[in-house]
TITI-233796 format. One record per residue: residue number from 1; residue in three letters; x, y, z of N, C-alpha, C in turn. Coordinates in steps of 0.2 Angstrom, whole numbers. Last residue first. Example, Ala and Ser with C-alpha at 12.3 -4.5 7.8 and 13.67 -1.06 7.14 Angstrom:
2
(2,'SER',(64,-11,35),(68,-5,36),(64,0,39))
(1,'ALA',(66,-28,39),(62,-22,39),(66,-16,39))
//
This chain:
349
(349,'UNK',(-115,-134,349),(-120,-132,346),(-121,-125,350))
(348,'UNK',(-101,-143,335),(-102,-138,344),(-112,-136,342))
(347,'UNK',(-104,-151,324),(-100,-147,329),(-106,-145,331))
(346,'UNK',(-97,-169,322),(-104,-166,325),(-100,-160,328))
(345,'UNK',(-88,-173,307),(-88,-173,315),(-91,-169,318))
(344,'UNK',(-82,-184,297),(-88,-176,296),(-88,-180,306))
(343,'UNK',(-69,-185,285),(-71,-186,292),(-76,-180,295))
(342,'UNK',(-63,-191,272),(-67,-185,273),(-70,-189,281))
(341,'UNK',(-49,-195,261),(-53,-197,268),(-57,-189,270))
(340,'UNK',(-41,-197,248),(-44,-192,251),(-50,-196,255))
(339,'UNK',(-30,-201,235),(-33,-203,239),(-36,-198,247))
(338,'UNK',(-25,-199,219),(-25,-192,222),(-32,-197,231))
(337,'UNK',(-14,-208,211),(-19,-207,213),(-18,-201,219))
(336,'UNK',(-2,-213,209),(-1,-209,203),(-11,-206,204))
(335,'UNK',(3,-220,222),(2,-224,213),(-2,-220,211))
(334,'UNK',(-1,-206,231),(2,-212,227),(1,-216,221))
(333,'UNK',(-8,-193,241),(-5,-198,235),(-1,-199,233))
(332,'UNK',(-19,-190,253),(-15,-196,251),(-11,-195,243))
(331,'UNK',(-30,-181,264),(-26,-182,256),(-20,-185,258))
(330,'UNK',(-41,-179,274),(-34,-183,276),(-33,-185,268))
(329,'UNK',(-52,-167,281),(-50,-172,276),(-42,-174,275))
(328,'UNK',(-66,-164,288),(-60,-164,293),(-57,-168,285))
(327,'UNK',(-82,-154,293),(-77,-158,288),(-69,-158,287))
(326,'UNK',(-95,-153,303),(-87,-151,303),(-86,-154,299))
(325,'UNK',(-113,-154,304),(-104,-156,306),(-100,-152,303))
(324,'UNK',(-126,-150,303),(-121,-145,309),(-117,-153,309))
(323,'UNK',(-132,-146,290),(-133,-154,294),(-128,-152,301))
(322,'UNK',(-123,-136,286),(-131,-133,287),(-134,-141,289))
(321,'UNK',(-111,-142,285),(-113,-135,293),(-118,-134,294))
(320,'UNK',(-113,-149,274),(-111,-150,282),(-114,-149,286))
(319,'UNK',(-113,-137,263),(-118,-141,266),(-119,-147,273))
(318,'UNK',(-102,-132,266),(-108,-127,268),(-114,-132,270))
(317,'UNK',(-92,-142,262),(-92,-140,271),(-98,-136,271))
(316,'UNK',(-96,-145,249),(-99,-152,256),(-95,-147,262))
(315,'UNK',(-92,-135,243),(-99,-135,244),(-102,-142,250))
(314,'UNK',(-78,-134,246),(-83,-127,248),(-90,-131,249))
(313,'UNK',(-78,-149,239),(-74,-146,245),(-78,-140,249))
(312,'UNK',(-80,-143,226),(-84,-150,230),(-81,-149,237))
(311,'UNK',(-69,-135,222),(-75,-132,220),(-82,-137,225))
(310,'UNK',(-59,-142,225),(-61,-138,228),(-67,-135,228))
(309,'UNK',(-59,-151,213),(-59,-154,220),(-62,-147,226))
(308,'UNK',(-58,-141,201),(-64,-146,202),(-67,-148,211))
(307,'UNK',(-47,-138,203),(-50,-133,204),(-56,-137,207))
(306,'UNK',(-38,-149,202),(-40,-146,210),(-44,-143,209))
(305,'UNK',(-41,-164,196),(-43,-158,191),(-44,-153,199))
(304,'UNK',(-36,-180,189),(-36,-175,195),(-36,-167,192))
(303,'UNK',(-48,-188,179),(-43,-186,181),(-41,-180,184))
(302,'UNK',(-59,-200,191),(-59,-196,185),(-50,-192,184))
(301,'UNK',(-63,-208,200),(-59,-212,193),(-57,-205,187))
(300,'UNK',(-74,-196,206),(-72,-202,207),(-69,-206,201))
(299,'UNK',(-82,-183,203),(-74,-185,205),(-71,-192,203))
(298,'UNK',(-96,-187,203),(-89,-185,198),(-83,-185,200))
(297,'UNK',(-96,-190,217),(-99,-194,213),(-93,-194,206))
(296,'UNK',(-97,-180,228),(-89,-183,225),(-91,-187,221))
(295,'UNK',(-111,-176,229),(-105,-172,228),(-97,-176,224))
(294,'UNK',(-117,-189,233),(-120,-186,227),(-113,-178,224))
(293,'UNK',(-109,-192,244),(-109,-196,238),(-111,-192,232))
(292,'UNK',(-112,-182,251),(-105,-183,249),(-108,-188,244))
(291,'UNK',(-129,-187,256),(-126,-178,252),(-118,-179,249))
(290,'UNK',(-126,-196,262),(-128,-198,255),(-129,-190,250))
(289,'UNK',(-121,-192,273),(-116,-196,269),(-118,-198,262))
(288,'UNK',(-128,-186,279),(-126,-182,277),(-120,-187,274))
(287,'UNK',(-140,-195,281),(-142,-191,277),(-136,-187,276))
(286,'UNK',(-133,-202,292),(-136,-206,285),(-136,-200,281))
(285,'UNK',(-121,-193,300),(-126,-195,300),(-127,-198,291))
(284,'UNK',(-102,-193,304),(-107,-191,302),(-115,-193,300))
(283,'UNK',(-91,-207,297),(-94,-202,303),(-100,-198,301))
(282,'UNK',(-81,-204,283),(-83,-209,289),(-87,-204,294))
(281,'UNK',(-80,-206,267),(-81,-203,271),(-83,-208,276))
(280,'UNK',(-66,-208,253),(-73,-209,259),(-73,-205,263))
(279,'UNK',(-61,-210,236),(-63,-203,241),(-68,-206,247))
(278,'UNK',(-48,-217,230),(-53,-218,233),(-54,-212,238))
(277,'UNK',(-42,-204,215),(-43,-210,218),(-46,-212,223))
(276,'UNK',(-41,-195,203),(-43,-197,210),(-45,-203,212))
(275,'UNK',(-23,-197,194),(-32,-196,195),(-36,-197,201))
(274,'UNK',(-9,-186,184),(-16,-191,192),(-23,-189,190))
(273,'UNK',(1,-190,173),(-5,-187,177),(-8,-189,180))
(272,'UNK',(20,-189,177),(12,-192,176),(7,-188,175))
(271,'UNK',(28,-175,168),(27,-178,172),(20,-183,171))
(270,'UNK',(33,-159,164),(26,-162,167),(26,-167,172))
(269,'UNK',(42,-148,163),(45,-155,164),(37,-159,166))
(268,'UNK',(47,-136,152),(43,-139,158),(44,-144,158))
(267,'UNK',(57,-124,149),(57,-131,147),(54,-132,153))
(266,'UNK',(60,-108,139),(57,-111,144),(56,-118,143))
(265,'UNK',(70,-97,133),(70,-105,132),(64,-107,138))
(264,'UNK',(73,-81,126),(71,-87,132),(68,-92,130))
(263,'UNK',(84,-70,119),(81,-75,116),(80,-79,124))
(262,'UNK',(90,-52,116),(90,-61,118),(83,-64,118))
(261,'UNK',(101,-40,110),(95,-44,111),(94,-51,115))
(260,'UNK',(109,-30,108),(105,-29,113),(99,-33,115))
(259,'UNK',(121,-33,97),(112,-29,96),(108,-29,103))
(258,'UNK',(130,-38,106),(131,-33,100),(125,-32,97))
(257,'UNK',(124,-50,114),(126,-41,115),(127,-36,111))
(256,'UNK',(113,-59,116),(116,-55,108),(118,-50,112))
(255,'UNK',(111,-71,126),(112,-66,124),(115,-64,117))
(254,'UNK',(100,-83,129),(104,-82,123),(105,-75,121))
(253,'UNK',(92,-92,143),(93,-84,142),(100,-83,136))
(252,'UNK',(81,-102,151),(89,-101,146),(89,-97,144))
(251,'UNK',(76,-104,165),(74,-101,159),(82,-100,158))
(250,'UNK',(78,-120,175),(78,-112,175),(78,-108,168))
(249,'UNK',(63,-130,175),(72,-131,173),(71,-122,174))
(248,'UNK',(49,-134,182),(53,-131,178),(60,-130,176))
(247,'UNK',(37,-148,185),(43,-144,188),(44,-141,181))
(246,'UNK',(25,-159,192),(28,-153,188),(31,-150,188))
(245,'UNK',(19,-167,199),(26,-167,201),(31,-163,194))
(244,'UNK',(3,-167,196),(6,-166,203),(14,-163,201))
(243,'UNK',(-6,-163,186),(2,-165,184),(5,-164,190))
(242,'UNK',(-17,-160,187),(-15,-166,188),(-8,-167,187))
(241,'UNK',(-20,-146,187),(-24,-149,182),(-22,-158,181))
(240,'UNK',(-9,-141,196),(-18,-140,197),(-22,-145,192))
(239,'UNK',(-1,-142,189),(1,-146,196),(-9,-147,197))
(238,'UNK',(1,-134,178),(1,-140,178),(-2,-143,184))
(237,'UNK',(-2,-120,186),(-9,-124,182),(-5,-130,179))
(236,'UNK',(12,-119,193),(6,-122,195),(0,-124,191))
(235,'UNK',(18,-120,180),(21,-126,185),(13,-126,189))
(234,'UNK',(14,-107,175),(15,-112,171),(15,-118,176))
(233,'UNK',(20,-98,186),(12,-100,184),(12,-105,178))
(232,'UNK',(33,-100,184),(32,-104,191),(24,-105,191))
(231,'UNK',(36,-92,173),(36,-99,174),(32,-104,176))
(230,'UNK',(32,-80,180),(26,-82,175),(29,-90,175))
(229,'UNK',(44,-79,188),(37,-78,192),(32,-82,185))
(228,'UNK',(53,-79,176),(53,-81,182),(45,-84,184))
(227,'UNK',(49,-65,170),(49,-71,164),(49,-78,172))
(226,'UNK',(50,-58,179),(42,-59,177),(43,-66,173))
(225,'UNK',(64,-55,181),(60,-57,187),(53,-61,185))
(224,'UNK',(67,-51,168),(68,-57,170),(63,-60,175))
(223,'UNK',(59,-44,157),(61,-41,163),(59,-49,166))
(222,'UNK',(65,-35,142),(66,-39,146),(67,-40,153))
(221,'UNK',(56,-24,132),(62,-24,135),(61,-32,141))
(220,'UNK',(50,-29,116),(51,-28,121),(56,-27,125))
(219,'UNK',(51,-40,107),(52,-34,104),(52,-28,108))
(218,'UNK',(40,-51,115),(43,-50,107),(46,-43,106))
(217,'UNK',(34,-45,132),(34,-44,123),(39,-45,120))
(216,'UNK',(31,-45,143),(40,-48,140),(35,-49,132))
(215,'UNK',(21,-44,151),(27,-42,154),(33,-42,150))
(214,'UNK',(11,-50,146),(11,-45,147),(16,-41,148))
(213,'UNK',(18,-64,140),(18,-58,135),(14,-51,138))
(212,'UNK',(12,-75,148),(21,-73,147),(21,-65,146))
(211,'UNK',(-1,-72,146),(2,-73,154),(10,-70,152))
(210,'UNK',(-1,-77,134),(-5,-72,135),(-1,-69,142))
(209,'UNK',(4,-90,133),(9,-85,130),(8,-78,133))
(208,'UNK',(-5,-96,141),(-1,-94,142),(3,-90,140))
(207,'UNK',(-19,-93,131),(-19,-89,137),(-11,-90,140))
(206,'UNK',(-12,-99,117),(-14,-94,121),(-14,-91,127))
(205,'UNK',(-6,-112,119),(-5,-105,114),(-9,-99,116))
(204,'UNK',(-4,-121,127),(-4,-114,127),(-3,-110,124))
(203,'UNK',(-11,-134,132),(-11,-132,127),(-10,-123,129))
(202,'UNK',(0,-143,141),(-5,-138,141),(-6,-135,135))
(201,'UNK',(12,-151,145),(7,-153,143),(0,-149,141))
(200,'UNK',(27,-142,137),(21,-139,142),(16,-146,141))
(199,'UNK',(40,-145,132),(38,-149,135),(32,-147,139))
(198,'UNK',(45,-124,130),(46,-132,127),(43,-137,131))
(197,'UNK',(41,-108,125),(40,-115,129),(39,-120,129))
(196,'UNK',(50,-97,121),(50,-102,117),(48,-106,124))
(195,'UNK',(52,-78,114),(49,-83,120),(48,-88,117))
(194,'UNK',(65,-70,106),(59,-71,105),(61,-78,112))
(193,'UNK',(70,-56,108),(70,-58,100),(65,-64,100))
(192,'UNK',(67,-41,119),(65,-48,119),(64,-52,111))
(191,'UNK',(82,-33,125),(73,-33,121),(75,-40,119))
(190,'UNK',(95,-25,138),(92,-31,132),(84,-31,130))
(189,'UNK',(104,-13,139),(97,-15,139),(94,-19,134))
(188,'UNK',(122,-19,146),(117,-14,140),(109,-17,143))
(187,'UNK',(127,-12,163),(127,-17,155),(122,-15,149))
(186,'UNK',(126,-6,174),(119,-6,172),(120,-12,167))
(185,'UNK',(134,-6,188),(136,-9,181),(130,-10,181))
(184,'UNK',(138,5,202),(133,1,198),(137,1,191))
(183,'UNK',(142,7,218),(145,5,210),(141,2,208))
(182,'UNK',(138,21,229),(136,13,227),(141,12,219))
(181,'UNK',(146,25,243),(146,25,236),(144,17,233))
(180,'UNK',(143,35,257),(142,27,255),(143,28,247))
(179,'UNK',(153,39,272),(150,42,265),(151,35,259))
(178,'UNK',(145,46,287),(147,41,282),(148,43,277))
(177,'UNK',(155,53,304),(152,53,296),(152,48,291))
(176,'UNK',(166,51,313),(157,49,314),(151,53,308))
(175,'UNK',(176,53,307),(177,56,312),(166,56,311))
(174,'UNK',(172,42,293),(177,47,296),(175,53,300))
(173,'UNK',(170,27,286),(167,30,292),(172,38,292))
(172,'UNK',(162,20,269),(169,25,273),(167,27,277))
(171,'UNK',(155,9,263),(153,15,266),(160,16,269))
(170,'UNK',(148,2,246),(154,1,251),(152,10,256))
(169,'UNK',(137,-7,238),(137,-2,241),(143,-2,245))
(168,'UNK',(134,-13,218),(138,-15,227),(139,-9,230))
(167,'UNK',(122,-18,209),(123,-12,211),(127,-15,221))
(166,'UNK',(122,-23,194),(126,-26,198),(125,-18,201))
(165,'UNK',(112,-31,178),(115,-25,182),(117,-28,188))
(164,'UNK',(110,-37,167),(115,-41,171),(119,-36,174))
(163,'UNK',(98,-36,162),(97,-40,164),(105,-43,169))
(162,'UNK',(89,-20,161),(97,-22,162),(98,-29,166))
(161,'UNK',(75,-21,159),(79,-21,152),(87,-26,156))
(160,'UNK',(68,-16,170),(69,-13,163),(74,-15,159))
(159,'UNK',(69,-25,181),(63,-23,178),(62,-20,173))
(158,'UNK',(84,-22,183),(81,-28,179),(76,-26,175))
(157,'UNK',(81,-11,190),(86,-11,184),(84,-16,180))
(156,'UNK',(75,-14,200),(73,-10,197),(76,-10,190))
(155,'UNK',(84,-25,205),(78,-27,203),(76,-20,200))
(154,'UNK',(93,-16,210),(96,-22,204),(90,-22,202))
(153,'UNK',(90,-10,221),(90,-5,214),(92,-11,210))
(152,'UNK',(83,-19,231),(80,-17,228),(81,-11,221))
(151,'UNK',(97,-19,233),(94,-25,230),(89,-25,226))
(150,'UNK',(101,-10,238),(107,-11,233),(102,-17,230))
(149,'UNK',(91,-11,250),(91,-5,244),(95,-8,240))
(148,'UNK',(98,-20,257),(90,-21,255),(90,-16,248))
(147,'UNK',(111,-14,260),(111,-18,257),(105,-20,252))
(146,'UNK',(106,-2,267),(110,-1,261),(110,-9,258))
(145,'UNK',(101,-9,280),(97,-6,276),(100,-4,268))
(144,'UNK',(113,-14,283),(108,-19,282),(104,-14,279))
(143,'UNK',(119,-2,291),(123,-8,283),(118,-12,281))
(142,'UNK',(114,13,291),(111,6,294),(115,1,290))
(141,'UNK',(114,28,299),(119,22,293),(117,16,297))
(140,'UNK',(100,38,296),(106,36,300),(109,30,294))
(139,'UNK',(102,54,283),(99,46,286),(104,42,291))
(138,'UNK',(110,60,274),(104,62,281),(102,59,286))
(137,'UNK',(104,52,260),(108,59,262),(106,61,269))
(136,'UNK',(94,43,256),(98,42,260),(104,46,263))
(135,'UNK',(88,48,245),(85,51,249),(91,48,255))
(134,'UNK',(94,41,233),(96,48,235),(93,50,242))
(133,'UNK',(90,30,228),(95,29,232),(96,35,238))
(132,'UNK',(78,32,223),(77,28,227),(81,27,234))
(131,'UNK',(84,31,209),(80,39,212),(80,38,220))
(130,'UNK',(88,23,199),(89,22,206),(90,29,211))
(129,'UNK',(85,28,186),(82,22,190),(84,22,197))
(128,'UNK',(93,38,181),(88,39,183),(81,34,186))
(127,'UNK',(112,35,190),(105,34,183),(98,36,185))
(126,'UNK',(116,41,201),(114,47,195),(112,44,193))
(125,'UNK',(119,35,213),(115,35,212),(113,40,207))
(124,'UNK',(135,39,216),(134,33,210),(127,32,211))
(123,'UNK',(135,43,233),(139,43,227),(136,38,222))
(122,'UNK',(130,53,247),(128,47,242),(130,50,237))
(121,'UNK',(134,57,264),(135,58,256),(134,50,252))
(120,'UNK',(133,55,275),(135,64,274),(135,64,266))
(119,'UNK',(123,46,286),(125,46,282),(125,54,280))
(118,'UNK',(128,47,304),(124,46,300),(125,47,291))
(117,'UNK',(130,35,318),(131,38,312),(126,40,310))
(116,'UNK',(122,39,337),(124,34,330),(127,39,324))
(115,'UNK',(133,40,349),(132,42,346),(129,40,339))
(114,'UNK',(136,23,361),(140,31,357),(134,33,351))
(113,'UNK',(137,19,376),(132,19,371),(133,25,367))
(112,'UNK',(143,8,388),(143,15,383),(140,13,376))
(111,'UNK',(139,0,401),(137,-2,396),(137,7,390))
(110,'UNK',(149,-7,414),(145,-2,413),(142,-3,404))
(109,'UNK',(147,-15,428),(148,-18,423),(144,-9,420))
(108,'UNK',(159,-21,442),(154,-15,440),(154,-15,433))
(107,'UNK',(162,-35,454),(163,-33,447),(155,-29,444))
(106,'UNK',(165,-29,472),(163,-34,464),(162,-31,458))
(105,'UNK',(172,-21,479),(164,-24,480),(162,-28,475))
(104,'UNK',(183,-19,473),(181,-25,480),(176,-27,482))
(103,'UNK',(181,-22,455),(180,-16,463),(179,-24,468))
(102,'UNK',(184,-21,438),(183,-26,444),(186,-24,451))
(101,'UNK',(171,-13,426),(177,-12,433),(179,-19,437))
(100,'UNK',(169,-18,411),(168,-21,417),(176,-19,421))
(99,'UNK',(159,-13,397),(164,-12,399),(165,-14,407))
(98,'UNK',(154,-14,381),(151,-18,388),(159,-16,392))
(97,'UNK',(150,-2,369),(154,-5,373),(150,-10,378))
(96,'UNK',(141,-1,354),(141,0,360),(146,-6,364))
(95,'UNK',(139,13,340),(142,9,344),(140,7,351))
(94,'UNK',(127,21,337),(135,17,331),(138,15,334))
(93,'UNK',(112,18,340),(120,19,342),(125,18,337))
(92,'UNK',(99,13,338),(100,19,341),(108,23,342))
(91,'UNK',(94,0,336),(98,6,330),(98,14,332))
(90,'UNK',(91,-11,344),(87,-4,344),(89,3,337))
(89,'UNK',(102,-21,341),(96,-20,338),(90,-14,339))
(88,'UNK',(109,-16,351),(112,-12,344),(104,-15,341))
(87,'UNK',(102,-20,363),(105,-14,365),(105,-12,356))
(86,'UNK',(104,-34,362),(98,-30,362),(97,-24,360))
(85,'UNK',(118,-37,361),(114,-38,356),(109,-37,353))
(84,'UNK',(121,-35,376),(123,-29,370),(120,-30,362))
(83,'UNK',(112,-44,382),(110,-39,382),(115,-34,376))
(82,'UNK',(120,-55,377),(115,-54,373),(113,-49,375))
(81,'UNK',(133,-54,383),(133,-51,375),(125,-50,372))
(80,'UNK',(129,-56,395),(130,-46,395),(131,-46,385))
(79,'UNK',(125,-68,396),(120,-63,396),(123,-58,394))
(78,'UNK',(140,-70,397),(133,-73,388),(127,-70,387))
(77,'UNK',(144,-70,405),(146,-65,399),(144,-66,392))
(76,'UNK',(139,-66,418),(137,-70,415),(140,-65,409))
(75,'UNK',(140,-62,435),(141,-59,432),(141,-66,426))
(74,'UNK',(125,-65,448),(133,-68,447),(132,-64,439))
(73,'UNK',(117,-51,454),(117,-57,451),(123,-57,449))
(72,'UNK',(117,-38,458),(118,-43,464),(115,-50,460))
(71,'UNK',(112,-29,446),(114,-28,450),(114,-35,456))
(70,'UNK',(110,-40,431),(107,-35,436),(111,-35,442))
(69,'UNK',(107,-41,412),(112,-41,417),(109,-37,424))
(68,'UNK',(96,-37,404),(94,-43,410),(102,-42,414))
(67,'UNK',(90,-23,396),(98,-26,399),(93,-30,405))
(66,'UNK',(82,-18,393),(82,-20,388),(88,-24,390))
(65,'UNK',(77,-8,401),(71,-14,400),(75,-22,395))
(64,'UNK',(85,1,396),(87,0,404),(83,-6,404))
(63,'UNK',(82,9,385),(87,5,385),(87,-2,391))
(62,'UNK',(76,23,388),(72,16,384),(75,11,384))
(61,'UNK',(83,30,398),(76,25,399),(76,21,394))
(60,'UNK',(95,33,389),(96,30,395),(88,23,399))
(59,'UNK',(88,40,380),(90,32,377),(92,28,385))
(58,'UNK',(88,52,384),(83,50,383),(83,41,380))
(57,'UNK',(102,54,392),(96,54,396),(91,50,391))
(56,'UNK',(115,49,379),(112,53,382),(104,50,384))
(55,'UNK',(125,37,391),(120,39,382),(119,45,387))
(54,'UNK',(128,21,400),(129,31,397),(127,31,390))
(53,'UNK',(122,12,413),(120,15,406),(123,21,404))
(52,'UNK',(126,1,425),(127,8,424),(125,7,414))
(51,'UNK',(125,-8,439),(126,-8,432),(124,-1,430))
(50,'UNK',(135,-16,452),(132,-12,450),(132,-14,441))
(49,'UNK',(142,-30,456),(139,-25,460),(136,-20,462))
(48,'UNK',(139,-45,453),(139,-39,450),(138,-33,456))
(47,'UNK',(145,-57,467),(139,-54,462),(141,-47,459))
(46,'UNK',(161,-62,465),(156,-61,468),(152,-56,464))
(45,'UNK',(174,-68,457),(169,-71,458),(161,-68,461))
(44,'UNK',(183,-55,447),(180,-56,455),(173,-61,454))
(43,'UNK',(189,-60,435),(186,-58,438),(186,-59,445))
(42,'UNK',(206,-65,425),(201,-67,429),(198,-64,431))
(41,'UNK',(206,-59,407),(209,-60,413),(204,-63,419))
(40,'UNK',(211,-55,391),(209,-63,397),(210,-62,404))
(39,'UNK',(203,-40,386),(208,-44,391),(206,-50,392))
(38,'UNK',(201,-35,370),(196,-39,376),(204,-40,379))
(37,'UNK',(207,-18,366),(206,-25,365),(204,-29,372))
(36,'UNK',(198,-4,360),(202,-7,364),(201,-15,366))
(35,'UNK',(197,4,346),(192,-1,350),(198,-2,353))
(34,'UNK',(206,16,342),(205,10,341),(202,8,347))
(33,'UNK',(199,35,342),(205,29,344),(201,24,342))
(32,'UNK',(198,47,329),(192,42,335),(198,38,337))
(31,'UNK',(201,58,323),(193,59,323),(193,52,330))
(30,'UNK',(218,58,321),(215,65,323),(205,63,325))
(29,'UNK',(218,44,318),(219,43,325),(217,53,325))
(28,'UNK',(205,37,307),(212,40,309),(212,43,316))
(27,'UNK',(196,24,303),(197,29,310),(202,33,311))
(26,'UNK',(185,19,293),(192,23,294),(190,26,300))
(25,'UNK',(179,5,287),(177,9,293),(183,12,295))
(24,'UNK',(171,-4,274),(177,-3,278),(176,3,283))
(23,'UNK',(162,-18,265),(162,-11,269),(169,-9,273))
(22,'UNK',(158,-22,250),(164,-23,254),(164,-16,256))
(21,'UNK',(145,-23,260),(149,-27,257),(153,-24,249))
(20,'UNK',(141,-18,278),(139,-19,270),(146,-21,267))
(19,'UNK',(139,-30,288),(139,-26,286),(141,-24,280))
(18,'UNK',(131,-38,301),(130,-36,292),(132,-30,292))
(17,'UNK',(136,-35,315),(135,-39,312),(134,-41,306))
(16,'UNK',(149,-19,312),(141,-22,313),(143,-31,310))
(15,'UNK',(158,-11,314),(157,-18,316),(154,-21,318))
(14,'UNK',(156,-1,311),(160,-3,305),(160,-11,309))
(13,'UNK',(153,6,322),(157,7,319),(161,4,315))
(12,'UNK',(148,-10,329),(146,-1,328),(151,-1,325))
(11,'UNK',(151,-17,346),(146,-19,340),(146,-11,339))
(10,'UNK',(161,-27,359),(159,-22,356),(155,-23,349))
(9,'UNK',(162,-38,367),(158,-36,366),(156,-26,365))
(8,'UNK',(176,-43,374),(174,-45,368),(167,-42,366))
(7,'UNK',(178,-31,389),(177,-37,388),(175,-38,377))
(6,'UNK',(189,-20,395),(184,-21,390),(182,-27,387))
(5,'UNK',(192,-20,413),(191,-23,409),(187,-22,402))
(4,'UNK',(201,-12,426),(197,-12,421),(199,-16,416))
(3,'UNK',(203,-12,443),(205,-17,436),(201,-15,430))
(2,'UNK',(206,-3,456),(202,-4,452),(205,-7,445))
(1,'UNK',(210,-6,473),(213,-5,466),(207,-7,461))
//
């Protein structure tokens, strides 16, 4: 007698790992049955006896590499979830069963592989921003792809103006059809009343404002992502110019809804300044230790300036290589010093 078992490894149909959010997945009983539920039940101790793939022929090959369960190996249900977790990361199926006969000859493991979805209609892709969405008419149904996309139309929405749009995808499965509708709240289109950068040690009236104001003119449309990104270059040319442990607070943002405008606050945090402090070298011959000298000579007691340091750095490895060492450097810093070990080591010939 033959026992059939669907064991807890099914994936698809709305039961994906990520799925879209808030996704649902209708089965009425005229298009598809209910997933059948895992039994507890015991097995036949003795090795698999066979294993078997259905799909159609052309996925049957590419698949078969991709399953470690094997014939006349003891049956493992950690293996068979990860082979099914092989199997749907291919995105070839909208579903796939693991399903296990138990035969006197031993437990027969077969693996069904359904049909993928595909998507039959996109809803709420009309503003002219989210152009992007439309071509997904046709496309198989990925919930993770729908999500990346819901991402990337927020950000395009931002990019212009809509700083508190919201695009959530939900999909309907019906009789192996999708139909994905995004809901977009674009909110109004803010412009920029004005940029304010508070506690910068840098003198910015220029080039940084210069920096802010490509992207986020005064009077302008408002595009968060940049005011972001451009901070974060604020934080590095501190950090470059010695203000190691310079940080940014997140931009304050003073909506005016009723005229469409707002105002940002940027607040740096600087912090000490560093300066370099003990620079040696160990190894390497006479004459290419008094070349490093003659190099790091300015550095020394001065205050920490990376471009500077790097700038000495390219030119003691060229000069090195052309004495044939290597330069190997171990940075340190503390008490408010920037400490750096330079080890010249004989290369290869």
């Amino acid at each position: 007698m033959l026992r059939f078992v669907w064991v807890a490894l099914l994936l698809g149909c709305g039961h994906s790992a990520r799925p879209v959010h808030p996704a649902r997945a209708l089965a009425p009983a005229a298009c598809a049955k209910a997933p059948p539920r895992a039994l507890d039940v015991e097995l036949s101790t003795k090795p698999v006896a066979k294993v078997t793939i259905t799909g159609p022929a052309a996925w049957t090959q590419e698949v078969r590499q991709r399953v470690e369960t094997k014939a006349g190996s003891d049956l493992d249900r950690t293996l068979l979830a990860a082979d099914v977790r092989r199997l749907w990361e291919l995105g070839i199926a909208s579903q796939i069963e693991a399903r296990i006969a138990d035969t006197s000859a031993g437990p027969e493991v077969e693996l069904v592989m359904h049909p993928p979805l595909r998507i039959a209609r996109v809803v709420g892709a009309e503003h002219p921003l989210l152009a992007l969405l439309r071509p997904l008419e046709g496309s198989l149904y990925d919930p993770a792809r729908l999500q990346t996309l819901a991402r990337l139309a927020e950000r395009r929405l931002k990019a212009h103006g809509y700083a508190r749009a919201t695009v959530r995808p939900t999909a309907e499965v019906r009789c192996g059809l999708v139909s994905v509708t995004y809901a977009v709240k674009t909110g109004p289109q803010y412009r920029l009343s004005a940029l304010v950068v508070e506690g910068s040690a840098l003198p910015i009236g220029r080039s940084f404002e210069r920096a802010l104001g490509t992207a986020n003119v005064v009077g302008g449309v408002l595009n968060y992502e940049d005011i972001l990104s451009e901070t974060q270059f604020l934080v590095t040319q501190h950090q470059l110019q010695g203000w190691v442990t310079a940080s940014a607070k997140e931009p304050v943002l003073a909506y005016d809804d009723a005229r469409g405008l707002v105002a940002v606050r940027i607040e740096i945090k600087a912090g000490p300044r560093y300066r370099f402090g003990t620079l040696v070298v160990v190894g390497g011959s006479e004459r290419a230790r008094a070349r490093f000298e003659e190099l790091v000579r300015p550095l020394r007691g001065a205050l920490l300036d990376m471009n500077a340091y790097r700038e000495v750095e390219k030119r003691l490895g060229d000069d090195m290589h052309a004495l044939g060492f290597g330069v190997w450097t171990t940075p340190v810093t503390k008490d408010q010093t920037l400490d750096v070990q330079f080890e010249l080591r004989p290369e290869p010939r």
